[in-house]
C-alpha positions in Angstrom: -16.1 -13.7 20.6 -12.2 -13.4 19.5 -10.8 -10.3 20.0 -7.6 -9.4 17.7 -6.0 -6.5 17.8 -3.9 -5.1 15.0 -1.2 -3.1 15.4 0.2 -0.2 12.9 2.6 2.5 14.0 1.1 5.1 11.1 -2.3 7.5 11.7 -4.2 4.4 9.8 -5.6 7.3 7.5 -4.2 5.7 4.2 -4.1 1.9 5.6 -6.6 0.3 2.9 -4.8 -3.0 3.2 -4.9 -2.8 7.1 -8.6 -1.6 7.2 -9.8 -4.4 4.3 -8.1 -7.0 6.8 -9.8 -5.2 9.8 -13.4 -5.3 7.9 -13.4 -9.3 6.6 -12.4 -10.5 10.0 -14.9 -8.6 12.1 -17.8 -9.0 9.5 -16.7 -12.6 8.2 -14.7 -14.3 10.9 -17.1 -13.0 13.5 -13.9 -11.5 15.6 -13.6 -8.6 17.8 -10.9 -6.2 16.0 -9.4 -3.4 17.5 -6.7 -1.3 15.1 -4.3 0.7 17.5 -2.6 3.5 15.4 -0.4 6.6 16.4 -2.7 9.6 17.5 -1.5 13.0 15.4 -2.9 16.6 14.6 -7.1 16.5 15.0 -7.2 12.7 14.0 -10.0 11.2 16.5 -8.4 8.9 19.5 -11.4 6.8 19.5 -13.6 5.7 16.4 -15.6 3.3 15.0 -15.7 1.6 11.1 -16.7 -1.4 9.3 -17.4 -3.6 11.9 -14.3 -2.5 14.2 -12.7 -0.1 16.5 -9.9 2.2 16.2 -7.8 3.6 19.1 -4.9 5.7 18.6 -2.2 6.0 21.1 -1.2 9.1 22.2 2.9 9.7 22.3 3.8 12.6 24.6 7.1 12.8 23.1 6.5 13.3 19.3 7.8 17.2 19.4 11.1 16.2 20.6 12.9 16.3 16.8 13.6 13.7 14.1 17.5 13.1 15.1 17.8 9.1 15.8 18.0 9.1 19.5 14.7 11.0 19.4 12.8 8.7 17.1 14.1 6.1 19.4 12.4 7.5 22.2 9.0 8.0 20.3 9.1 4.7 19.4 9.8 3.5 22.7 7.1 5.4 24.5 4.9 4.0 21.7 5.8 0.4 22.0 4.9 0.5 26.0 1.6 2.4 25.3 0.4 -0.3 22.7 1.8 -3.3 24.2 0.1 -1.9 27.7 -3.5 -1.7 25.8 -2.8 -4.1 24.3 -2.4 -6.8 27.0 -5.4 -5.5 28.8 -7.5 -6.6 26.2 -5.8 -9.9 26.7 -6.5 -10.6 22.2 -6.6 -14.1 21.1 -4.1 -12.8 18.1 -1.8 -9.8 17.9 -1.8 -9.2 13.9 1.6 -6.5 13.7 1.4 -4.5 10.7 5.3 -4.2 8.9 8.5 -4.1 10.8 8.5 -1.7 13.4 4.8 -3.0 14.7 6.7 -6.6 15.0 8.3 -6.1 18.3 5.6 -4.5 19.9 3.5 -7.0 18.6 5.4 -9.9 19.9 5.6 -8.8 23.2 2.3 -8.1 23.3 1.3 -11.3 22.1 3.0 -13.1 24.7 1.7 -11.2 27.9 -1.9 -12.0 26.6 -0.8 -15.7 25.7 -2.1 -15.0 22.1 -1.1 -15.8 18.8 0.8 -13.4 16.7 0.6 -12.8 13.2 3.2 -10.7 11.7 2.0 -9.2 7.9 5.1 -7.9 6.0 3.7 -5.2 3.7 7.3 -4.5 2.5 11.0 -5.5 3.0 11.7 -3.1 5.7 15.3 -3.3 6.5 16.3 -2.5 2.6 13.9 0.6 2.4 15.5 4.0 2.0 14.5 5.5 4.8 16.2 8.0 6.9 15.4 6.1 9.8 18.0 3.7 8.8 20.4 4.9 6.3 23.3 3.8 8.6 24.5 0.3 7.7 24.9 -1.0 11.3 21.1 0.0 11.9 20.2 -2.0 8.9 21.8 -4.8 10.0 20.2 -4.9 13.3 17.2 -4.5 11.9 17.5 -7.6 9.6 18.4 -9.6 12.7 15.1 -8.4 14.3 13.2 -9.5 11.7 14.7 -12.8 11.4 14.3 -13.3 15.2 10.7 -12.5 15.8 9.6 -13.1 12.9 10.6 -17.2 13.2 8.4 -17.2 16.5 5.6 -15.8 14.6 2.7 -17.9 14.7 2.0 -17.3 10.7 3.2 -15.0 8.0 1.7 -13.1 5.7 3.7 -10.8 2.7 1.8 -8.7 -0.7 3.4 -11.0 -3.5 5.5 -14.1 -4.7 8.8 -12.1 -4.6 8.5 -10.8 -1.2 7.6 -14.4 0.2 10.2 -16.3 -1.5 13.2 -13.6 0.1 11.3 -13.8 3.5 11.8 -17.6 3.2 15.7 -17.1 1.9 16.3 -14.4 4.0 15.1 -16.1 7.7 14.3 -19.6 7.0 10.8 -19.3 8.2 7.7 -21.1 6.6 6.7 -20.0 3.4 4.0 -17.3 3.8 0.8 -16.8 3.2 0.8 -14.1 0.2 -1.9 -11.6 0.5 -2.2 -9.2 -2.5 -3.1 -6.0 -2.0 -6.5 -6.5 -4.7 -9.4 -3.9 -3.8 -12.9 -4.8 -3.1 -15.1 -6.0 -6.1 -17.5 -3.4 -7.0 -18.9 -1.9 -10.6 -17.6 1.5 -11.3 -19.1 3.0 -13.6 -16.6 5.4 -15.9 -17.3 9.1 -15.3 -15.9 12.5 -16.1 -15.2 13.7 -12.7 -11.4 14.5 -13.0 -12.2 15.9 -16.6 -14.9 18.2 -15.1 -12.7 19.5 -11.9 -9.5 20.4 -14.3 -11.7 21.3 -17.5 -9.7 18.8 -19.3 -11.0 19.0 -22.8 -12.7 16.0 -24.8 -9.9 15.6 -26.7 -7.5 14.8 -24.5 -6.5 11.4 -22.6 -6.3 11.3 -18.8 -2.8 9.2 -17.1 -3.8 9.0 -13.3 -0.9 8.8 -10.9 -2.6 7.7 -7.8 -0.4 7.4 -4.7 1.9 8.7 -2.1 4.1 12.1 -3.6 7.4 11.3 -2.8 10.9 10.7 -3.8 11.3 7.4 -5.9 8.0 7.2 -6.8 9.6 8.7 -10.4 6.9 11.4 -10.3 10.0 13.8 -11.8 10.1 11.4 -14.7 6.3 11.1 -15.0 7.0 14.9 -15.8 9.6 15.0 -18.1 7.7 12.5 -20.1 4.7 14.8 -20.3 6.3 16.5 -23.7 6.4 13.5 -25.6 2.6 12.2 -24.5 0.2 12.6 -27.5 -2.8 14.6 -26.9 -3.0 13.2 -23.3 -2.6 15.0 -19.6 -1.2 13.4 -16.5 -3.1 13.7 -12.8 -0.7 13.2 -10.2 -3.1 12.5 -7.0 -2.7 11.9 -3.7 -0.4 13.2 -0.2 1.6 15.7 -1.4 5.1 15.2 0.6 7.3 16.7 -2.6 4.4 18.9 -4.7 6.6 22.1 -4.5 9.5 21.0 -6.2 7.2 18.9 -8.6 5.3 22.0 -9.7 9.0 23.4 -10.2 10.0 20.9 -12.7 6.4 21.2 -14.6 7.3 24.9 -14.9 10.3 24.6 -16.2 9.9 22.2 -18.8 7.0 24.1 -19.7 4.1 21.9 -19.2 2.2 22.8 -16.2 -0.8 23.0 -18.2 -0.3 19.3 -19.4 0.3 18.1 -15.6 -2.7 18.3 -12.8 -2.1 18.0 -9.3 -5.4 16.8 -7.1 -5.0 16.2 -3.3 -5.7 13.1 -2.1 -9.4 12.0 -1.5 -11.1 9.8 1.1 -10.7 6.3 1.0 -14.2 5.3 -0.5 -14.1 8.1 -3.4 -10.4 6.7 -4.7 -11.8 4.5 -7.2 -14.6 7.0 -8.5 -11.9 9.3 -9.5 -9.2 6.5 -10.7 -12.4 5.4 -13.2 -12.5 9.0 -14.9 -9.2 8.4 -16.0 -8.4 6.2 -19.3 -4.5 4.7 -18.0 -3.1 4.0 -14.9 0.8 4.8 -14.3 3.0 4.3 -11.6 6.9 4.8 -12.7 8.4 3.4 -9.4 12.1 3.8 -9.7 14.2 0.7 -8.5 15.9 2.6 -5.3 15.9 0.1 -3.3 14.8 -3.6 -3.1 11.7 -3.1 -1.4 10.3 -0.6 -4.4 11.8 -3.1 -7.2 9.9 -6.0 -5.7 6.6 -4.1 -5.0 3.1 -4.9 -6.7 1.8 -1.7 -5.4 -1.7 -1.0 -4.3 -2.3 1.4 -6.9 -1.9 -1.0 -9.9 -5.1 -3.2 -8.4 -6.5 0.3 -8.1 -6.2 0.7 -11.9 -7.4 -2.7 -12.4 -10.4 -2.9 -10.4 -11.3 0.3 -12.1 -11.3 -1.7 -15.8 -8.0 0.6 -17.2 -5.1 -0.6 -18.2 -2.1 0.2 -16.9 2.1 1.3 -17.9 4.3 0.2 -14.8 8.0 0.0 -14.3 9.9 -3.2 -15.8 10.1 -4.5 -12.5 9.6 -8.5 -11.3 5.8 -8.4 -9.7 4.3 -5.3 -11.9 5.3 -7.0 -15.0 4.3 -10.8 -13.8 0.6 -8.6 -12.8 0.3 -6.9 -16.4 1.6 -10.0 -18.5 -0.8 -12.9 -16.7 -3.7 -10.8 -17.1 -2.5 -8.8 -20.0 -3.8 -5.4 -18.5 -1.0 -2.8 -19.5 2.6 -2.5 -20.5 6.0 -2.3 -19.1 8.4 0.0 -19.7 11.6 1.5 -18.7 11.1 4.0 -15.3 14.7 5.6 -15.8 13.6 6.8 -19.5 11.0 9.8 -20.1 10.7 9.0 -23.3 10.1 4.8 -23.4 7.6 6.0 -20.9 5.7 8.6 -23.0 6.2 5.1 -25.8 4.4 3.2 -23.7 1.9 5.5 -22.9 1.0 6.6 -26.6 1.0 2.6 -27.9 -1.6 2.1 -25.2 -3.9 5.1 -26.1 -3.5 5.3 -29.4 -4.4 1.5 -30.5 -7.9 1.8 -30.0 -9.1 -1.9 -30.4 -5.7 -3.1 -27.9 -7.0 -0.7 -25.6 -10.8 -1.6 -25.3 -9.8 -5.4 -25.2 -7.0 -4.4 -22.1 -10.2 -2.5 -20.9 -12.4 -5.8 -20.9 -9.5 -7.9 -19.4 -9.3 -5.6 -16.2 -12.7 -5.8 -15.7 -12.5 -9.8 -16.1 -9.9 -9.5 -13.3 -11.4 -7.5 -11.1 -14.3 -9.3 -11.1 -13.7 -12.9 -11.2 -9.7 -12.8 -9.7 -7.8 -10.0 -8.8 -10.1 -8.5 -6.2 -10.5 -8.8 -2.3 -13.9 -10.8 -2.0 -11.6 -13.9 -3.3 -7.6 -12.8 -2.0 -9.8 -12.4 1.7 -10.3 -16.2 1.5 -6.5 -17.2 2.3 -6.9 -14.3 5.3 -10.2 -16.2 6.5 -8.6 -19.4 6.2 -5.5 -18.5 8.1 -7.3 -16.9 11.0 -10.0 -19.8 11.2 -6.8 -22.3 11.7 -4.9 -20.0 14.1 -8.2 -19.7 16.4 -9.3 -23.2 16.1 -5.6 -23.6 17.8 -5.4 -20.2 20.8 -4.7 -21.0 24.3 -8.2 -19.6 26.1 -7.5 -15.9 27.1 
């Protein structure tokens, strides 16, 4: 049997792309898989899903601050701890999830004399992130990337746009795109957000469902909220920025028109995103990795047959216009928001035919039995081709 061993630098308690990929090629390919994560709080150091096995790694300097040369030295003692386990499992194929798992991964693949795969979930080096908000870190990490990821043995990005600047950017082989579409199954529509908040029958439910957190235009999702007809808005999921969230609904006076929910387990995310009747996600163009996202929660949306109103950007649009789920509209304006918003609850007949055209997608397209394919297809090339471990 092939063992692979993924790599992540996160908890892996939010990683459905990581653990879909995890689950196909254990159950499908036949393979071995062990996800290595980051051990924090109460999380388990060993456990089992799908198929697989997760082990996190345990870094002994995590309390030492959030200054640079800190997060240097976490991420150091990291690195050594995976690439250590790592190599003693002696993998056919290291699979590095994003950016900072690539350099670990690499090294790691060529102790064990294994193939690596490197899947770029976003473009790392143009995120703002306070890791590197200094220019000369940026550029250092661009020239990582570029190195490591030429002497990957495949590549695998979310969408078109991503692909085509990884191909621009490092003159690598165009990659294998990997969308982020959820598992095909029949939710039914239900009335569990409606029952927890005591949302009245007359009233609409807009599901946020995602990450809280700065540029995610969750602030504008609020200031909309006046100018929504006879609708309420759910924001759900981590809640890194609630506080000043609840704040802003105060003060512009419609906390009773905006519902916060903490986030639920993996399998109950589509259960709830069904007992809402639009998807949003406002996604403010900070930086180019957020304007050339698809975003997982948008195949959220569609897999649970409601339309969706995204932000005007390049791979959101292409998604809502080819299958004609949802609307654009503009993520730096409350009010073309709450336009969009209204036009798409209030045409009844536009609606129930967006309805019908999710559904269509979900099931015959847009959904991870099919996308899984091109991940099956890759992996069954790359093994045919490993050196015997």
């Amino acid at each position: 049997m092939n063992h692979v061993c993924m790599l992540v630098t996160s908890t892996f308690t939010y990683d459905t792309r990581v653990q879909k990929e995890a689950k196909t090629l254990a159950r499908d390919e036949g393979c071995d898989v062990t996800v290595f994560a980051l051990h924090k709080g109460d999380s388990p150091r060993i456990e089992h899903r799908d198929g697989y096995r997760v082990e996190r790694i345990q870094v002994h300097s995590r309390s030492w601050g959030k200054s640079l040369p800190a997060y240097a030295i976490k991420y150091l003692e990291f690195c050594i701890r995976a690439i250590r386990r790592i190599t003693q499992l002696r993998p056919a194929v290291v699979h590095a999830h994003d950016f900072d798992a690539l350099i670990p991964g690499y090294v790691a693949a060529r102790l064990s004399r294994g193939k690596l795969v490197y899947d770029a979930h976003e473009l790392w080096a143009k995120r703002q992130h306070n890791v590197i908000r200094y220019a000369w870190l940026r550029d250092l990490v661009t020239r990582f990337e570029g190195f490591f990821s030429r002497r990957a043995d495949a590549v695998i990005t979310v969408n078109v746009s991503l692909a085509s600047y990884l191909v621009d950017q490092y003159a690598i082989p165009l990659p294998t795109v990997l969308m982020h579409c959820q598992e095909s199954q029949l939710i039914e529509r239900n009335d569990v957000l409606r029952q927890e908040f005591r949302i009245p029958r007359n009233k609409r439910i807009v599901i946020y469902a995602g990450l809280m957190k700065p540029g995610r235009g969750l602030d504008m999702l609020i200031r909309a909220a006046p100018y929504v007809d006879d609708a309420v808005i759910v924001l759900m999921g981590p809640e890194y920025i609630r506080g000043q969230l609840e704040r802003l609904a105060r003060e512009l006076d419609v906390y009773n028109r905006v519902f916060f929910r903490k986030p639920v387990p993996t399998e109950e995310v589509q259960r709830y995103i069904a007992s809402a009747d639009l998807g949003v996600t406002a996604t403010q163009n900070i930086d180019l990795s957020y304007f050339y996202a698809s975003e997982n929660k948008l195949f959220h949306y569609i897999a649970a047959g409601i339309p969706a109103a995204v932000s005007d950007h390049p791979e959101k649009r292409r998604i809502i216009e080819s299958y004609g789920v949802g609307a654009v509209f503009d993520e730096t304006d409350p009010k073309d928001i709450a336009r969009v918003i209204n036009r798409l609850l209030n045409d009844e007949e536009t609606y129930q035919d967006m309805c019908q055209r999710a559904r269509e997608a979900a099931r015959d397209t847009l959904n991870w039995r099919v996308e899984s394919r091109k991940l099956l297809s890759l992996y069954a090339h790359l093994l045919e081709h490993s050196s015997d471990n």
